[in-house]
N, CA and C of each residue as an Amber inpcrd file, in Angstrom:
protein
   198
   5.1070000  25.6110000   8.8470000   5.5590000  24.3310000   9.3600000
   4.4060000  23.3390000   9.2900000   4.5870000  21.9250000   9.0530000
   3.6440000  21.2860000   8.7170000   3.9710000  19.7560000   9.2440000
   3.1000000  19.3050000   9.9080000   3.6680000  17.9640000  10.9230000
   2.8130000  16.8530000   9.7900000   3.6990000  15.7000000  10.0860000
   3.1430000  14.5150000   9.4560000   2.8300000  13.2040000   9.9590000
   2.0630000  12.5610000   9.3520000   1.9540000  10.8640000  10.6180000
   1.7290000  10.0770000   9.3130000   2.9070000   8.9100000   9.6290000
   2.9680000   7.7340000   8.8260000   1.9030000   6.8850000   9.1760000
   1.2800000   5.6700000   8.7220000   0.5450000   4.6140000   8.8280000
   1.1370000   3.6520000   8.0030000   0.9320000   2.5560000   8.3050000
   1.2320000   0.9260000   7.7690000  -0.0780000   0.2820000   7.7050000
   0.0070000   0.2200000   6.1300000  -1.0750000  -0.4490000   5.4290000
  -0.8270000  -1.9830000   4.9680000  -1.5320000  -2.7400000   4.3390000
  -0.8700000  -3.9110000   3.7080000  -2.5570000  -3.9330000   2.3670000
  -1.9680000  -4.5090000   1.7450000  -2.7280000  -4.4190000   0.2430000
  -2.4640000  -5.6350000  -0.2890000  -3.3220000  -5.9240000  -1.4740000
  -3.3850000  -7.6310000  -2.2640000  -3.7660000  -7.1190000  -3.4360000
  -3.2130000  -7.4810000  -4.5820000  -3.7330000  -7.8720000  -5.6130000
  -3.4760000  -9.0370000  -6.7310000  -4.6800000  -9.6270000  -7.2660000
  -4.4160000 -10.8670000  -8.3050000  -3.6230000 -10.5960000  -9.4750000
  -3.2270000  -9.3480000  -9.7270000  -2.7600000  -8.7280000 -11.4000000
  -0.9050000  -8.4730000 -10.6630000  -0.6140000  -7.5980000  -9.9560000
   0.9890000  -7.4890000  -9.6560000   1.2730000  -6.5350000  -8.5430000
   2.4190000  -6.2880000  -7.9140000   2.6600000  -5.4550000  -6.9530000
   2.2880000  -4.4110000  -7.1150000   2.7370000  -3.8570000  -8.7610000
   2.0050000  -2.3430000  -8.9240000   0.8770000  -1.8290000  -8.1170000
  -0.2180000  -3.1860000  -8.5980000  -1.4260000  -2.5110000  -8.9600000
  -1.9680000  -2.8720000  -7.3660000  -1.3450000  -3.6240000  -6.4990000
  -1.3050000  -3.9190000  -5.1950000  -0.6470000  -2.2020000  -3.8920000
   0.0270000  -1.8880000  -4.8570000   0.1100000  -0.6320000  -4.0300000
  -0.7290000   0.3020000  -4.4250000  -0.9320000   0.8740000  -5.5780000
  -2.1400000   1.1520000  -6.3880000  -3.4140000   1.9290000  -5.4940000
  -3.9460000   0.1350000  -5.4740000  -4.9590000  -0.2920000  -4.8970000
  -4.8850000   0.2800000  -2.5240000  -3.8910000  -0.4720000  -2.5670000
  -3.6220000   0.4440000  -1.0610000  -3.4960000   2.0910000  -0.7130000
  -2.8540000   2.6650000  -1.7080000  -2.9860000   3.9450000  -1.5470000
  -4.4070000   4.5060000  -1.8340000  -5.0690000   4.3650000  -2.9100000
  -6.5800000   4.5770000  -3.3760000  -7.2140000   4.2210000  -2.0240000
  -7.1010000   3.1280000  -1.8950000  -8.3540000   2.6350000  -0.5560000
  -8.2180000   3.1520000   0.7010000  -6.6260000   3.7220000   0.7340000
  -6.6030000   4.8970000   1.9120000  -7.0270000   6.0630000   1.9650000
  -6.2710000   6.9740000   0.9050000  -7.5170000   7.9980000   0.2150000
  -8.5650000   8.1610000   0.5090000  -9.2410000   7.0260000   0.3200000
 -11.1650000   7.4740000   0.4290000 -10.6500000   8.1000000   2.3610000
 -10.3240000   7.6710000   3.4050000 -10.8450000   8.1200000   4.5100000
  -9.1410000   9.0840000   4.7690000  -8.2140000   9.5260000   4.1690000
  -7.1120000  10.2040000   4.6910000  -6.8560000  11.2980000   3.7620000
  -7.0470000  12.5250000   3.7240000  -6.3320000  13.1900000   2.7950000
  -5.0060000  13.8820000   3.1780000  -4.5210000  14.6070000   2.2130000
  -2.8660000  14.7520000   2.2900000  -1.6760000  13.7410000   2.2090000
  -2.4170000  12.3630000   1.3360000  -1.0360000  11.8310000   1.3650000
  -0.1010000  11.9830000   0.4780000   1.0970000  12.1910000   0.9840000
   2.1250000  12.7760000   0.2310000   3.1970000  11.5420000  -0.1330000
   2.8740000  10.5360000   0.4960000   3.6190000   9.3440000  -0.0290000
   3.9440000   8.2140000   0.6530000   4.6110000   7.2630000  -0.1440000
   4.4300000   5.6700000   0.1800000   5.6910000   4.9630000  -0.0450000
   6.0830000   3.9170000   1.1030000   7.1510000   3.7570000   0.8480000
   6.5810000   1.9640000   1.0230000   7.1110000   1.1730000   0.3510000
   6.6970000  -0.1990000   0.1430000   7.8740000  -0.8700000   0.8140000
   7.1540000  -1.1590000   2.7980000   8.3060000  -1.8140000   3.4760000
   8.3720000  -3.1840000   2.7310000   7.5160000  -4.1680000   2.1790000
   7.9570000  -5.5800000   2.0880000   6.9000000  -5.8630000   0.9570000
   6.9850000  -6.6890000   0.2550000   6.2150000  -7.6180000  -0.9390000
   6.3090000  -8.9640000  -0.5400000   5.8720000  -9.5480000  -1.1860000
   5.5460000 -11.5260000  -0.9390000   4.6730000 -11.9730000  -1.5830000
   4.3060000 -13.0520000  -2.0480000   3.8170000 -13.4300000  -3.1770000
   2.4520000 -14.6090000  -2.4850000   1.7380000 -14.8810000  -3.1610000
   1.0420000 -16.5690000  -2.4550000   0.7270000 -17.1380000  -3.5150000
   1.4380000 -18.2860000  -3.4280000   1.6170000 -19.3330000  -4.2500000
   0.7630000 -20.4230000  -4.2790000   0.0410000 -20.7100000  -5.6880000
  -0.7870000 -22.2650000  -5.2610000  -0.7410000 -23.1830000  -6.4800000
   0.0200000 -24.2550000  -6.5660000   0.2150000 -25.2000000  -7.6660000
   1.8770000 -24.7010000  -8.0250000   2.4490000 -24.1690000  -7.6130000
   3.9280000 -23.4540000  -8.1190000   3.4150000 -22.3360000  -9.4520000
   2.3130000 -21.5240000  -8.8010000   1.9630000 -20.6090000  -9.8950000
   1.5020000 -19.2930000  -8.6700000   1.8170000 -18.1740000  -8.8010000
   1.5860000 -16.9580000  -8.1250000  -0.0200000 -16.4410000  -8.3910000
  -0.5400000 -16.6820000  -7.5890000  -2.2070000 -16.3930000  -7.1880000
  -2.0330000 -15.0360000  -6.7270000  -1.6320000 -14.6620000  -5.8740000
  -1.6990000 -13.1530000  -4.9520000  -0.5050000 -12.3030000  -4.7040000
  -0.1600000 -11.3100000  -5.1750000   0.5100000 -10.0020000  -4.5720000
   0.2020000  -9.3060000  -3.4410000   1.2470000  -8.9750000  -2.4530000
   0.9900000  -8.7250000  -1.2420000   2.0320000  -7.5290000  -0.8970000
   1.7390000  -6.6220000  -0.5640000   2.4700000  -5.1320000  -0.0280000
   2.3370000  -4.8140000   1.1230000   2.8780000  -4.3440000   1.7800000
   2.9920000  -3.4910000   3.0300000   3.4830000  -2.0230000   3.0450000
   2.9410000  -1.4150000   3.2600000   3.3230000   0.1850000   2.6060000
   2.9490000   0.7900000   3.8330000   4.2050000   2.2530000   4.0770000
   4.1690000   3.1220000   4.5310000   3.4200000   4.2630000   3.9980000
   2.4060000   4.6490000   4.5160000   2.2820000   5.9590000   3.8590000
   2.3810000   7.2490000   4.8790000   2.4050000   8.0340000   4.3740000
   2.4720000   9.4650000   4.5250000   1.7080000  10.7310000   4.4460000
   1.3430000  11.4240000   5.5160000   0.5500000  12.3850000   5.2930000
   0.2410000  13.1150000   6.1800000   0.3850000  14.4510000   6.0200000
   0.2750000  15.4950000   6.3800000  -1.1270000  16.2660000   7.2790000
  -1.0490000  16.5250000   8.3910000  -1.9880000  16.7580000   9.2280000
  -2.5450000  17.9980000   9.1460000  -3.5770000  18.1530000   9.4900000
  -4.2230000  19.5970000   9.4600000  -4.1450000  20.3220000  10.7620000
């Protein structure tokens, strides 16, 4: 049997959502191991001139306790 604890992250990147969750899961990693997965509650964009500057995520992740 194996218990788990979610966390809510939020992440940015200048290139696209991909690489915005990507980037959030990696940067959790360095201090969490066992994550087993990510669920992307919300996206949103930031806009400047009517041109998309920033990708923005909010992610669930997942992972498994020792």
């Amino acid at each position: 049997m194996s218990v788990a604890k979610v966390i809510e992250v939020s992440s940015s990147s200048k290139t696209s959502f991909e690489d915005a969750v990507k980037t959030g899961i990696q940067t959790a990693g360095k201090t969490i191991s066992g994550i087993k997965s990510a669920w992307v509650k919300d996206q949103n964009v930031i806009v400047e001139n009517n041109a998309v500057v920033e990708y923005r995520v909010n992610l669930k992740i997942t992972f498994v306790l020792k």
